[in-house]
C-alpha positions, 0 to 999 in steps of 0.5 A: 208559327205562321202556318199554325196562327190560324188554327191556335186559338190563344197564341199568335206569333206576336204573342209568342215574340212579345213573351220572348222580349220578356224572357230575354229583352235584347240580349240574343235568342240564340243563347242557351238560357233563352230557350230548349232548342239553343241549349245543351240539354245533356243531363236533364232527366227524362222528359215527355212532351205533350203538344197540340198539332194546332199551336204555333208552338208546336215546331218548337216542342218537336226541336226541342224534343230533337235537340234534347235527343241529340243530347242523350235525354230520354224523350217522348213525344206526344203530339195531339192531331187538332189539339190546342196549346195547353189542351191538357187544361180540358181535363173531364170535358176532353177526352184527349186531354183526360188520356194525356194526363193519363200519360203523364201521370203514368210516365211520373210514376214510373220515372219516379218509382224507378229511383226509389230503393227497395224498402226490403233492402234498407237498413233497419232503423236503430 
């Protein structure tokens, strides 16, 4: 968080811990309900992280890329060079961001459509 302060232009890491605080109060952050990179993430279905390579939480989005690859998730992992956190906000004035929807819309659907049955092969309705 500290080498990436500088360069973030809306989180510092007092930000980040101050919604920590209000995520977990005093209970312990090493938990696994408190975050992805203390958790098991076996199970979950496939994910793609998008992250700016200029936000504080871009070591966390790479851990917990990591952590869910360790764990047999399919994951992808998207970091920007000289992105913003939540760059993807700048959808239309950022070319960056309009190819990172892109993306992910392309990472839906095929995630999505995967899952759907073959209409040729349902049975009739009676």
């Amino acid at each position: 968080m500290r080498s990436k302060e500088d360069a973030d232009p809306i989180f510092t890491e007092a930000d980040v811990r101050a919604y920590a605080d209000l995520r977990v109060g005093a209970g312990d952050r090493a938990l696994p309900l408190a975050g992805p990179v203390s958790g098991d993430l076996a199970g979950l279905p496939p994910l793609l992280v998008q992250v700016g390579a200029n936000e504080v939480l871009l070591d966390d989005a790479v851990r917990s890329a990591g952590r869910a690859g360790a764990d047999g998730v399919e994951v992808t992992l998207e970091v920007g060079p000289g992105l913003p956190h939540v760059f993807q906000h700048h959808y239309g004035r950022l070319e960056e961001a309009d190819a990172a929807l892109d993306r992910a819309a392309r990472f839906l659907t095929a995630r999505l459509s995967a899952g759907r049955p073959d209409p040729g092969r349902l049975a009739p309705v009676r």
